[in-house]
C-alpha positions as CSV (number, residue, x, y, z in Angstrom):
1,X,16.8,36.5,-5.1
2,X,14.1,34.7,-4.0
3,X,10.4,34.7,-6.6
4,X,7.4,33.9,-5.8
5,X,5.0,31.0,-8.1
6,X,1.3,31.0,-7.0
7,X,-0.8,27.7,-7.4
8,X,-4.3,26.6,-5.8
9,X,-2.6,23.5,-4.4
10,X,0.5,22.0,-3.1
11,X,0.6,18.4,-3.4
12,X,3.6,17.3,-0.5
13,X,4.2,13.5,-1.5
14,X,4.5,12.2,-5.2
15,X,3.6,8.2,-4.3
16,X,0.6,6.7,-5.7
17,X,-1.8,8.3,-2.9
18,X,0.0,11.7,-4.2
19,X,-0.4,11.5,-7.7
20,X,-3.6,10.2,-7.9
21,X,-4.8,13.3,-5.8
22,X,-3.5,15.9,-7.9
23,X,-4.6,14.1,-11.2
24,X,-8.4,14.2,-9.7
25,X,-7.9,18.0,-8.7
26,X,-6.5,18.7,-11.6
27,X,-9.8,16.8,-13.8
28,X,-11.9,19.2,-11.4
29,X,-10.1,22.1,-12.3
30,X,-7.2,23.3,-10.0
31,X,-4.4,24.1,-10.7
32,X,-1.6,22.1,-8.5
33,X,2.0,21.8,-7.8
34,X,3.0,18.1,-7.1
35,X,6.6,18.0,-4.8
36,X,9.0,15.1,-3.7
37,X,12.5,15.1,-2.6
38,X,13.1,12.5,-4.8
39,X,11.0,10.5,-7.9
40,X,7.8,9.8,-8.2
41,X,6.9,6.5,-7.2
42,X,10.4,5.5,-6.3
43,X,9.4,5.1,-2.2
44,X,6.9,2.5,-1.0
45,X,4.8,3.1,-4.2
46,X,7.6,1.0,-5.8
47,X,8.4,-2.0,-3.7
48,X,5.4,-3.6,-3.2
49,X,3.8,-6.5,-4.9
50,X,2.0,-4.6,-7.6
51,X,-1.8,-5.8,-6.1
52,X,-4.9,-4.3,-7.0
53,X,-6.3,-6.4,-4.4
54,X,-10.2,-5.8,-5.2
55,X,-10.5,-9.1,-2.8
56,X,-9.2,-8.0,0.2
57,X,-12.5,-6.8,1.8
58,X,-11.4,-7.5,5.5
59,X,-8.4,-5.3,7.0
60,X,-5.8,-7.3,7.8
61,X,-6.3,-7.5,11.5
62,X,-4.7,-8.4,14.9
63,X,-4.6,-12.4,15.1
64,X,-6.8,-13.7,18.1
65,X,-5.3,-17.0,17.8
66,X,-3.3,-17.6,20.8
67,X,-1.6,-20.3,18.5
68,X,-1.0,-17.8,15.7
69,X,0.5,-15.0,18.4
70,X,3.0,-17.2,20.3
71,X,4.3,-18.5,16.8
72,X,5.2,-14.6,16.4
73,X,5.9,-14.0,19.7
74,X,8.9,-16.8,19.3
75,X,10.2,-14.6,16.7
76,X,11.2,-17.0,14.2
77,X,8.4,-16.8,11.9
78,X,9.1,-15.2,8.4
79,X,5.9,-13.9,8.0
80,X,5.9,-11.5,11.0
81,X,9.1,-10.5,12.3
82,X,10.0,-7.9,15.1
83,X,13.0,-5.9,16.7
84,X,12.4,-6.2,20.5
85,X,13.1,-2.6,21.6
86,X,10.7,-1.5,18.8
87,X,7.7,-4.1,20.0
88,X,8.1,-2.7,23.6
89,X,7.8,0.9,22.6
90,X,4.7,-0.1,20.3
91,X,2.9,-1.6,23.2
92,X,0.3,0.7,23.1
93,X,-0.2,0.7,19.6
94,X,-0.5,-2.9,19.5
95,X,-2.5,-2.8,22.4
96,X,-5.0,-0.2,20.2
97,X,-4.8,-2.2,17.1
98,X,-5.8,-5.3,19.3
99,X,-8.5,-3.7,20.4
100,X,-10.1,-2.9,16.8
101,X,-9.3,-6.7,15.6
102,X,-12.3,-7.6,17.5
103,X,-14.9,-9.2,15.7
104,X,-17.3,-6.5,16.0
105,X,-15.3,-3.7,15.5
106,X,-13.4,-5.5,12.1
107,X,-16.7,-5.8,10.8
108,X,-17.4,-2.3,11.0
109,X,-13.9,-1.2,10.0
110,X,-14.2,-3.7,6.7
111,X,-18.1,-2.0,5.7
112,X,-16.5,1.3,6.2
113,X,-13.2,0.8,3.8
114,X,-15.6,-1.3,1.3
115,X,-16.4,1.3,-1.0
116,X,-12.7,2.3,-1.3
117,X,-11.8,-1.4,-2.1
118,X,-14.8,-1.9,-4.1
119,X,-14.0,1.4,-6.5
120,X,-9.9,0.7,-6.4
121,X,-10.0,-1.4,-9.9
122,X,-12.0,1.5,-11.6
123,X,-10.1,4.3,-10.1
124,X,-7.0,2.4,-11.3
125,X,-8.8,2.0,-15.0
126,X,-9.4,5.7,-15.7
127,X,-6.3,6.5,-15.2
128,X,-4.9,3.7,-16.8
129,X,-5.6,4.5,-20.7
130,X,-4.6,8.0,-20.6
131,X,-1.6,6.8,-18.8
132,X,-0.3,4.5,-21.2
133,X,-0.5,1.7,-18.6
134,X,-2.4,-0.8,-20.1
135,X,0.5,-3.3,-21.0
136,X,1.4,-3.5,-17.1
137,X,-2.4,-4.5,-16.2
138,X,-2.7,-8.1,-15.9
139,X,-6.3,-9.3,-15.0
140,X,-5.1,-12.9,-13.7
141,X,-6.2,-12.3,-10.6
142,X,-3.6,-14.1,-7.8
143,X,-3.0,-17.5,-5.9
144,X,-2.7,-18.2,-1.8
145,X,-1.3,-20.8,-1.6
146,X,-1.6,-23.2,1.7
147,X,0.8,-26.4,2.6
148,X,-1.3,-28.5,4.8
149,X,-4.7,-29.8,4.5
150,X,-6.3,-28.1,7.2
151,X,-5.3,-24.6,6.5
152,X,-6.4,-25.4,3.1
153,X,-9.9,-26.4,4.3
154,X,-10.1,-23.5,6.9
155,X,-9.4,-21.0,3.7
156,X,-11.9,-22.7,2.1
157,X,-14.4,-21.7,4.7
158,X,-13.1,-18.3,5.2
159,X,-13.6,-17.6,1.7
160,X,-17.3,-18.9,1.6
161,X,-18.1,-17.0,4.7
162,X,-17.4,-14.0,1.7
163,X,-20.4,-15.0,-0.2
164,X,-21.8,-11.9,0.3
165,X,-19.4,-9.6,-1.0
166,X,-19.6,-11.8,-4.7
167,X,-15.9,-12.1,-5.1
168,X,-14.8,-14.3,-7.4
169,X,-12.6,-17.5,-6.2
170,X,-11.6,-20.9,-7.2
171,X,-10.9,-23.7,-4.9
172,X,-7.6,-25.6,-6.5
173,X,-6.5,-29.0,-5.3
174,X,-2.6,-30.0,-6.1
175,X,-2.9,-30.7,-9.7
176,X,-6.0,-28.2,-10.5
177,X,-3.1,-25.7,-9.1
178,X,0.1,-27.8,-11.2
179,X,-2.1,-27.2,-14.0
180,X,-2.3,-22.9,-13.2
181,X,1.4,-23.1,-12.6
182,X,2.8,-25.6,-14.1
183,X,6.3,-24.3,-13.0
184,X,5.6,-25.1,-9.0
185,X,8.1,-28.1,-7.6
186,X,5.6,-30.8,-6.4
187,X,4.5,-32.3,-2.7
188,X,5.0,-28.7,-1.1
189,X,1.2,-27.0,-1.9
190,X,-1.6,-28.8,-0.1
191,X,-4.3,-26.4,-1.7
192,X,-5.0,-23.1,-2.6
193,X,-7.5,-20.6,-3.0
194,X,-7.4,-18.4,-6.5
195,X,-8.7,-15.4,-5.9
196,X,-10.0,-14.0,-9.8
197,X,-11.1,-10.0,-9.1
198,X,-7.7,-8.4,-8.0
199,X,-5.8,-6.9,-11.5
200,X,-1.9,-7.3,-10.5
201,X,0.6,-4.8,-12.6
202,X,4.4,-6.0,-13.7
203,X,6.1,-2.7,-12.1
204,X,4.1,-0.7,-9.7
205,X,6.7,2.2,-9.8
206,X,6.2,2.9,-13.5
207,X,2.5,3.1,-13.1
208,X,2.5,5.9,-10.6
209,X,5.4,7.1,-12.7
210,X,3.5,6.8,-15.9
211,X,0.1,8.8,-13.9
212,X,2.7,11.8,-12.4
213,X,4.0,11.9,-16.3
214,X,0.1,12.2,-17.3
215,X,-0.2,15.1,-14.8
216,X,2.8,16.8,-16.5
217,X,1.5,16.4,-20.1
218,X,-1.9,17.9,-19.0
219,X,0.0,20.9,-17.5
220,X,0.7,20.0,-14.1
221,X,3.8,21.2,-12.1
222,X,6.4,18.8,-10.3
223,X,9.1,20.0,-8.0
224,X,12.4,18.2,-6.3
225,X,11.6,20.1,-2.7
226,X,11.6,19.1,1.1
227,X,8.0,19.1,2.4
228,X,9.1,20.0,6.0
229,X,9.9,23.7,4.6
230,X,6.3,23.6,4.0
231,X,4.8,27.4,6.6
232,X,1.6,28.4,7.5
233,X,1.3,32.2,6.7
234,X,-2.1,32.8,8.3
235,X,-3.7,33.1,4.8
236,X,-2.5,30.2,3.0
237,X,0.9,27.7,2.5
238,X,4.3,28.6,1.4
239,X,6.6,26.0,-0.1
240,X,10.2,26.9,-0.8
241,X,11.4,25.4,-3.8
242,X,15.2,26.5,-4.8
243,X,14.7,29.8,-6.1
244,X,11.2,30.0,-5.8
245,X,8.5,30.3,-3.2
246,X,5.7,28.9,-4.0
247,X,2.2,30.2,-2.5
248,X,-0.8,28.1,-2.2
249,X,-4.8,28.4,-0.5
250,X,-4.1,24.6,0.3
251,X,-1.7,21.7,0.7
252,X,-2.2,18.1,1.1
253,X,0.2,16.1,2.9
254,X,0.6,12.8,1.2
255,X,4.1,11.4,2.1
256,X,2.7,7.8,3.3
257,X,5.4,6.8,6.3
258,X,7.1,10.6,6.8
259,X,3.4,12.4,7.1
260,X,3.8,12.7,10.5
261,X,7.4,14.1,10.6
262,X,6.1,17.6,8.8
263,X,2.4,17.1,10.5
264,X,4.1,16.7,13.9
265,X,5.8,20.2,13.2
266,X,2.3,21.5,12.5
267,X,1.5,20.3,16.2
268,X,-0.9,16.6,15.6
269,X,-0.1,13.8,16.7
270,X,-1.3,10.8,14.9
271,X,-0.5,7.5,15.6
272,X,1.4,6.2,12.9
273,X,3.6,2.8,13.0
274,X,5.1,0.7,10.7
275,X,5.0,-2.4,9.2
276,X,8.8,-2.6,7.0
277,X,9.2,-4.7,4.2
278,X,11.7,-5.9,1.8
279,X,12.1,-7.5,-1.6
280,X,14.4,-8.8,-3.7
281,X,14.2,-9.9,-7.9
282,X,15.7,-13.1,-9.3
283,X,15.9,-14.7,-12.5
284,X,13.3,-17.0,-13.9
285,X,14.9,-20.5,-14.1
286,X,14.3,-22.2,-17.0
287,X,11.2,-23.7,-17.7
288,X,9.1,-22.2,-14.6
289,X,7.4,-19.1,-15.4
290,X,5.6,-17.7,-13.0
291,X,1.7,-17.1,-14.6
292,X,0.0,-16.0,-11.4
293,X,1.0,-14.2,-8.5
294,X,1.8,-16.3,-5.7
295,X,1.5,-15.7,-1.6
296,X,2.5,-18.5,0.7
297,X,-0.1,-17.9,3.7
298,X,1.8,-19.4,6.4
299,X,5.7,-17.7,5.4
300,X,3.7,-14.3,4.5
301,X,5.6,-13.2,0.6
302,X,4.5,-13.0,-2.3
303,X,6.3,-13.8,-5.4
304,X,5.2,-12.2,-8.8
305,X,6.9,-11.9,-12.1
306,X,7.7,-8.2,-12.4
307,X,9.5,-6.4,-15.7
308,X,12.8,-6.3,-13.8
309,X,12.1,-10.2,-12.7
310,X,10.4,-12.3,-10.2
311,X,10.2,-10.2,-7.1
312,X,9.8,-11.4,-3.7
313,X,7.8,-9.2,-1.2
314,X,8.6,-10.1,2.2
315,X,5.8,-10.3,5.2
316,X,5.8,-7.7,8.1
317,X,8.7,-6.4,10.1
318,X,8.3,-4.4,13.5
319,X,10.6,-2.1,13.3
320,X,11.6,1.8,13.4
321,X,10.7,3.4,10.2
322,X,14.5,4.3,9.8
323,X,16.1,1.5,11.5
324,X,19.4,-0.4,9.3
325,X,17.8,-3.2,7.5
326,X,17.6,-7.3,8.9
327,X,18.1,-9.6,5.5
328,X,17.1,-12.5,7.6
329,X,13.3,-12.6,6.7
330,X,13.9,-12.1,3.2
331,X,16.7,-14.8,3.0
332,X,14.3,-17.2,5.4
333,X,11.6,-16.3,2.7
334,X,14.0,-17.1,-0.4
335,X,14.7,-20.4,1.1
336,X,11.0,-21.2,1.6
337,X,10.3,-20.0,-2.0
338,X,12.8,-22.0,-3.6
339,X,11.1,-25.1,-2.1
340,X,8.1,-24.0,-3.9
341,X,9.8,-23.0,-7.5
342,X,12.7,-22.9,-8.8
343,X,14.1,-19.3,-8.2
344,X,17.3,-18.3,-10.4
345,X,20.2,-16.1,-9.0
346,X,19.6,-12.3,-7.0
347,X,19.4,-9.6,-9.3
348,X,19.6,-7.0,-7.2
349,X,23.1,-5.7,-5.1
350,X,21.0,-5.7,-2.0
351,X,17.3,-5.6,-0.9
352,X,14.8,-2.8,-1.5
353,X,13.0,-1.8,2.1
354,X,10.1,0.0,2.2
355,X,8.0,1.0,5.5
356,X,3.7,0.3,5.2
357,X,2.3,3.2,7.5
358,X,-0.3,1.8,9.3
359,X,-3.0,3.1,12.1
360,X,-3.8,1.1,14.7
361,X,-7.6,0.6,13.3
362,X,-6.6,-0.2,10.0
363,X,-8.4,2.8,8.3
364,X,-6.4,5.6,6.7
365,X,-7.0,9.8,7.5
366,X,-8.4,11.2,4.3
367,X,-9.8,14.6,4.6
368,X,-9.2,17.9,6.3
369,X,-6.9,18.7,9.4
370,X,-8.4,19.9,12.4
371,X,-6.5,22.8,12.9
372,X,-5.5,24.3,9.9
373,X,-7.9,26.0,7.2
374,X,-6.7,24.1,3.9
375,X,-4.6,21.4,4.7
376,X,-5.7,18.3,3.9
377,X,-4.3,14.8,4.8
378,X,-4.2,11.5,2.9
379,X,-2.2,8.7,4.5
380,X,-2.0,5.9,6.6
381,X,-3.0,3.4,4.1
382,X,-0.5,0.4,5.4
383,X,-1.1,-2.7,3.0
384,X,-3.4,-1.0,0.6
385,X,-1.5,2.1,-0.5
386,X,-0.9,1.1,-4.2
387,X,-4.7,-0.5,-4.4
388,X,-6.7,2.4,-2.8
389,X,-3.9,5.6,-4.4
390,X,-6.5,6.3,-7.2
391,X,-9.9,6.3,-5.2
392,X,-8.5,8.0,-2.4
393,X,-7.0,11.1,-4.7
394,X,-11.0,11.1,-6.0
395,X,-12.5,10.9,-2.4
396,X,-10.5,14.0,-1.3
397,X,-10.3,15.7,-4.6
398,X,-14.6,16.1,-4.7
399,X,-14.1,17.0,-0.6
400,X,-11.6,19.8,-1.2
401,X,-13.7,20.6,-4.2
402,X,-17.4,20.6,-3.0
403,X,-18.1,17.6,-4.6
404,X,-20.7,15.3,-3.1
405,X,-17.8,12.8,-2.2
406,X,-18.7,8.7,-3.7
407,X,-18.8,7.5,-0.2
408,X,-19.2,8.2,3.2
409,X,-15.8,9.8,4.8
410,X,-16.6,10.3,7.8
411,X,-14.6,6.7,9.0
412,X,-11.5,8.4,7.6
413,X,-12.1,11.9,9.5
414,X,-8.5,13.2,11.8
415,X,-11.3,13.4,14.4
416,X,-11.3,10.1,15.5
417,X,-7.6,10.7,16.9
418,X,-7.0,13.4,19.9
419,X,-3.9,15.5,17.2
């Protein structure tokens, strides 16, 4: 026999964007119920490359380059890699997210996400004590890295051109860079730019672990349950959770790359696309520790020493959300890497893959749904997810709570798309 469980909010999505929201409405006084199928953090929260990336102040944009788009348009770069049934049916999409790369439009893009980026280190840091976290913060900041002259010069220029956004940065020749990481083979690394604001974490998974475990301790509740049960009774939400029914005034959808499966149900249509991923650990050879994290520009991963080892995070892969995984990016990028340091053997049985939900102007929806009195959305972050989890959950916690919100989210309204 079915019972029923009453609670002012239902939380659908227990990644970092998830958690962080119901550990804000919870500090303001709601009682919430927090739901995944599966862990939390054990999706895209997990594989990524554990950046707090306070530096990245410009979306990650369209290229303009016509050099830059027929090196990806070969299809043989590792940094950007595409199925070519997938890029055909994302035309439009691409056509859209073109379309907002333009100089004009990024700049108005990066002011409006600026006071997310500019809070996600503090959001991150009140959670963090209470969390038990602190031993997974490093404050190191990370390393680009660039293998010819030129691109090392033109990232020296981009990087000035951020004067005013007083980010912190070190220009490092070959042996001021030997000297930061001392393990890197030689005559590979032209330059590199280290970049000293971003605070990097050695297992991304058990933070947003770790913050869902603070929301327990302070009396939260956390369900296995499928969010696409989730029914609009006129008056309110109803979750069925094996036994029980739970009853809610409002819900938040928060599931990051499946929002739109149970938000296409509710009838919107938002367009959400995908950027896959994958990574893989190794062993640390002997003798080259890896001190900072470390992106090569031109292949697109990043390699950072993680608690399980060095992980690998691969570039960008156009491809369906749910399609069988391609290991030839990632094993393109292990052969790059291991020109750079010495990598030991695979520690995982195969790659992680994750999918980066992305809208095509680089901004994600945070706020109400058009159509439904007390549903809330929160997705769509695409790189950023882990980085802006924390100051999202406070922007819509003080909007679903009458808050006077820290910034302006009007940029992240459903509005701006016809749902």
């Amino acid at each position: 026999m079915t019972t029923g469980r009453q609670t002012d909010v239902i939380v659908l999505g227990a990644g970092i964007v998830g958690v962080s929201t119901a550990l804000h409405l919870q500090e303001r006084g709601r009682k919430v119920l927090l739901v995944d199928r599966s862990e939390p953090g054990a999706e895209t929260s997990y594989g990524n490359a554990g950046l707090i990336e306070r530096a990245s102040v410009i979306p990650y944009a369209f290229p303009r380059s016509l050099a830059t788009l027929l090196t990806f348009a070969s299809n043989r770069s590792i940094a950007v890699r595409y199925r070519p049934v997938t890029l055909l049916r994302m035309a439009p999409w691409l056509a859209r997210y073109w379309w907002h790369s333009a100089p004009g439009r990024l700049d108005q893009l990066g002011r409006a996400i600026l006071p997310l980026i500019e809070r996600c280190i503090d959001e991150h840091r009140h959670l963090t004590k209470a969390a038990g976290t602190e031993a997974l913060m490093r404050g190191e900041g990370w390393i680009e890295l660039y293998r010819t002259r030129r691109s090392f010069q033109d990232a020296a220029r981009a990087a000035e051109e951020l004067t005013s956004y007083n980010l912190a940065y070190d220009l490092l020749d070959e042996a001021a860079l030997r000297a930061r990481e001392p393990g890197l083979l030689p005559g590979i690394i032209a330059g590199a730019v280290h970049w000293r604001d971003p605070v990097t974490v050695s297992d991304p998974g058990a933070v947003t672990r770790a913050y869902a475990a603070l929301f327990t301790t302070r009396g939260g509740q956390f369900l296995h349950a499928d969010a696409s049960a989730l029914q609009h009774d006129g008056s309110g939400w109803r979750l069925p959770a094996g036994v029980e029914t739970w009853q809610a005034t409002e819900a938040v959808v928060a599931l990051g790359p499946w929002s739109n499966d149970l938000c296409g149900r509710l009838g919107y249509r938002f367009p959400l696309a995908f950027k896959r991923g994958y990574h893989m650990h190794y062993a640390t050879a002997e003798g080259a520790a890896l001190c900072h994290p470390l992106c090569d520009v031109q292949a697109g991963f990043v390699l950072t020493s993680m608690t399980r080892g060095i992980r690998l995070t691969t570039g960008i892969e156009l491809a369906a959300r749910d399609a069988p995984s391609d290991s030839w990016q990632l094993d393109q990028a292990e052969h790059v890497a291991r020109r750079i340091m010495p990598l030991g053997q695979r520690l995982d049985a195969e790659p992680w893959r994750g999918a980066r939900p992305c809208l095509p102007d680089m901004l994600p929806i945070i706020g109400p749904a058009t159509r439904h009195r007390g549903l809330w959305l929160a997705f769509g972050h695409a790189h950023h997810g882990f980085t802006l989890g924390p100051a999202t959950g406070r922007l819509l916690a003080e909007m679903m709570t009458g808050q006077a919100p820290f910034c302006d989210p009007a940029p992240f309204a459903a509005t701006r798309f016809a749902g």
